[in-house]
C-alpha positions in Angstrom: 133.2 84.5 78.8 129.9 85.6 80.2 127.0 84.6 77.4 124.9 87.7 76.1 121.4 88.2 77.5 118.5 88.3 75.2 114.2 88.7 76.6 111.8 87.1 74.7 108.4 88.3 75.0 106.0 85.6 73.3 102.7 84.1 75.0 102.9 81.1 72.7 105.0 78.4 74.4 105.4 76.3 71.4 107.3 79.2 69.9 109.4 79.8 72.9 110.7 76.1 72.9 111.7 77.1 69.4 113.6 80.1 70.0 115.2 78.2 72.8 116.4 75.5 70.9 118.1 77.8 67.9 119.6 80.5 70.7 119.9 79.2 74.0 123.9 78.2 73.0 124.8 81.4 71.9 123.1 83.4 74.7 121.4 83.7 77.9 117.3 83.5 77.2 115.0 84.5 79.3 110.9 84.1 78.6 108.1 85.9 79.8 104.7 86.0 78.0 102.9 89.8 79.0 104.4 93.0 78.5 103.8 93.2 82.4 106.3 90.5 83.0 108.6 91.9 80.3 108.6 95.2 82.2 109.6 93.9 85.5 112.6 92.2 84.1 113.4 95.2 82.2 113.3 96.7 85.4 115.9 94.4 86.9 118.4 93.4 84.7 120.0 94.9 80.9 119.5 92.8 78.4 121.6 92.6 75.3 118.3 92.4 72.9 114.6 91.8 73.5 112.8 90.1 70.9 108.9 91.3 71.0 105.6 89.6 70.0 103.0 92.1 69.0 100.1 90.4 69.7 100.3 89.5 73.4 97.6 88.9 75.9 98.1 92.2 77.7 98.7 94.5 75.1 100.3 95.5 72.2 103.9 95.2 71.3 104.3 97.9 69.1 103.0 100.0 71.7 105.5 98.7 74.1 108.1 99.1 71.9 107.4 102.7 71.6 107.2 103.0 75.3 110.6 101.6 75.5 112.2 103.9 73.2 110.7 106.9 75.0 112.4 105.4 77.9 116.0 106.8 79.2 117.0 103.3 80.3 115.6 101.4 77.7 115.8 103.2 74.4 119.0 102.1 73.5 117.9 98.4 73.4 117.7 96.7 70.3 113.8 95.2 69.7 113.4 92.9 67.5 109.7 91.9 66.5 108.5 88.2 66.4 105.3 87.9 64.6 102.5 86.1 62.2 101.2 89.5 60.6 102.6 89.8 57.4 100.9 93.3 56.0 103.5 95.6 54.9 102.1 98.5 56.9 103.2 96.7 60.0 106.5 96.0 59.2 107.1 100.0 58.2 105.2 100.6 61.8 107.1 98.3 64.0 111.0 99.9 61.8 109.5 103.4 62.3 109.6 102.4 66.1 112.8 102.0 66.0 113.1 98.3 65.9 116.4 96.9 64.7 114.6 93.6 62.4 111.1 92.2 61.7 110.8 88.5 61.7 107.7 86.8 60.4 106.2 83.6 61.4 107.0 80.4 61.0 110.6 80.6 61.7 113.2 80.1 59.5 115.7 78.5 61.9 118.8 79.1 60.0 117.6 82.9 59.0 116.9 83.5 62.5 120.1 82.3 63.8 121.9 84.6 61.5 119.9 87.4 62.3 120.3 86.9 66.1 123.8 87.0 65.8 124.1 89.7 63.5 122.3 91.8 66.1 124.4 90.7 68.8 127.5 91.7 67.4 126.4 95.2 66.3 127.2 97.7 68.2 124.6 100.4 69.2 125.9 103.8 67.6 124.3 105.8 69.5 125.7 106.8 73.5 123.7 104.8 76.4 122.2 107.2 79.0 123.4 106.2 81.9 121.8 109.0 84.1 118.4 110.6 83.9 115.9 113.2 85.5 112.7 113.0 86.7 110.4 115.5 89.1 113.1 117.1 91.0 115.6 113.6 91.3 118.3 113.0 89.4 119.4 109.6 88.4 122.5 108.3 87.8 122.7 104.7 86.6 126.5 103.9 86.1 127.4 105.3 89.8 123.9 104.1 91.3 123.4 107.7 93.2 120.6 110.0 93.4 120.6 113.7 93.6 117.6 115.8 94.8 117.0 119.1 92.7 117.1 121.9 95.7 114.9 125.3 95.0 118.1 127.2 94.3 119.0 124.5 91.5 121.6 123.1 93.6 121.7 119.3 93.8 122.0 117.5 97.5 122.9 113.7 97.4 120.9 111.1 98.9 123.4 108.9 100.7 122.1 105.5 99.7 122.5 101.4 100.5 122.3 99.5 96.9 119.3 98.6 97.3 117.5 101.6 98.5 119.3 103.2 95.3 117.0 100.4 93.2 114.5 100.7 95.5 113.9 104.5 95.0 114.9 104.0 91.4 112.1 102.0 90.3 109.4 104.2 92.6 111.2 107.1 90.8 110.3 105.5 87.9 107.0 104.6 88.3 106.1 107.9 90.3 102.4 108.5 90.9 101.7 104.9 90.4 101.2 102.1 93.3 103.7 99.8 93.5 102.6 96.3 94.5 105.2 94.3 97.3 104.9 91.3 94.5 106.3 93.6 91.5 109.0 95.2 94.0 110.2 91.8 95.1 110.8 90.8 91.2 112.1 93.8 90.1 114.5 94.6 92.9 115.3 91.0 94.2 114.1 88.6 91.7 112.0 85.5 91.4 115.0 83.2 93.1 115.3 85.6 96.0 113.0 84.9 99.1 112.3 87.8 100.7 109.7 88.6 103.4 107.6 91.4 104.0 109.1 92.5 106.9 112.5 93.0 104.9 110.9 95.0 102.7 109.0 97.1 105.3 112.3 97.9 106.7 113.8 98.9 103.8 110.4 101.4 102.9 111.2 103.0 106.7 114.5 103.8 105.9 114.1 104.7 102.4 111.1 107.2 103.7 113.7 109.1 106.4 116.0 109.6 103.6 113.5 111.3 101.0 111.9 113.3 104.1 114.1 116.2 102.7 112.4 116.1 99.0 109.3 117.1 98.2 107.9 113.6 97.6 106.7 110.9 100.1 106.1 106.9 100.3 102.4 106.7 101.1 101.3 102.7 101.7 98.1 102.2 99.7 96.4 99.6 102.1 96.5 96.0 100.5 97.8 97.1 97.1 101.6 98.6 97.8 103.8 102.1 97.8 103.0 105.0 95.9 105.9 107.9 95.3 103.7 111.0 95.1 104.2 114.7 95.8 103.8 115.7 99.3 100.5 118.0 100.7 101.6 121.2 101.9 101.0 120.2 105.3 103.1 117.1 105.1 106.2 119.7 104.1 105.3 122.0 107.3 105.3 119.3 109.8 108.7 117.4 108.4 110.9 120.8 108.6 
């Protein structure tokens, strides 16, 4: 029986080692110590429950957290927050979030057990998403195919490989932002996966004949990545 998956986000390593030694039998644990990092395994894998410093060295976490649950893809996961502050405005903060539990600092080993467990088993009431829009795409998650939104409000089907779908996923994503090769190699192949840059270049070439029907392009930002942006007027002209 394949173990649940849990993310922990915590810069301090001392208090990773001791979530790893109360979990790691009853779950899959993975560490990362910046919301950046967190994000990019967000990206690429569902986890079961992330539990969420709130002072980390990139940001805050109740921020993130509130990020998250704006999310279509990442609302429905449980948060649970792993902290030192103790005021009782920032417990009611981090619940009104949406955060499942609040666990202070020092740990309680045998409290946190039960509280990881308890969360593991509950069930999240609410329906998961599994498809979303975005700019004139439409996402769908549980099949893994995208739809573009024609002017007549039709929909025409991108006819995909796996991982152009997560490829044009995450750009869809992070639309209007550039997109490093670094983060696309973690978030679509992982840090285990060796992948060069000419694999990915080939996939971008492909990936950029298939869109040419949308109204967004690929454009390579010289030494910093991709960018999915709208297209110029004259782009449009010249590709029909």
């Amino acid at each position: 029986m394949q173990k649940e998956s849990i993310l922990l986000v915590e810069d301090a390593l001392s208090t990773q080692l001791i979530v790893k030694s109360l979990i790691e039998d009853i779950c899959e644990l993975t560490c990362v110590g910046t919301l950046n990092d967190a994000e990019k395994k967000l990206s690429a894998h569902d986890y079961n429950l992330l539990i969420l410093d709130v002072e980390l060295p990139d940001g805050n976490g109740f921020d993130f957290c509130k990020k998250l649950k704006a999310h279509p893809q990442w609302q429905n996961t449980p948060v649970i927050f792993l902290t030192g502050a103790t005021d009782t405005e920032d417990r009611v903060l981090g619940f009104s979030l949406g955060a499942e539990d609040y666990v202070v600092k020092p740990l309680e080993p045998k409290e946190f057990l039960a509280r990881i467990k308890s969360k593991l088993k509950k069930k999240p009431t609410a329906q998961i998403q599994t498809s979303y829009k975005k700019s004139n795409f439409v996402v769908d998650l549980e099949s893994q195919r995208i739809f573009v939104i024609n002017s007549d409000k039709t929909e025409t089907e991108l006819h995909l490989t796996p991982i152009e779908f997560k490829l044009l996923a995450y750009f869809i994503r992070k639309e209007g932002q550039v997109v490093s090769r670094e983060e696309l190699f973690t978030a679509i192949w992982g840090d285990s996966v060796h992948i060069t840059g000419h694999t990915i270049d080939t996939h971008i070439s492909t990936l950029r004949k298939k869109i040419a029907i949308t109204s967004h392009r690929l454009r390579a930002v010289i030494k910093k990545g991709y960018c999915l942006e709208l297209a110029q007027e004259d782009e449009l002209k010249s590709s029909n």
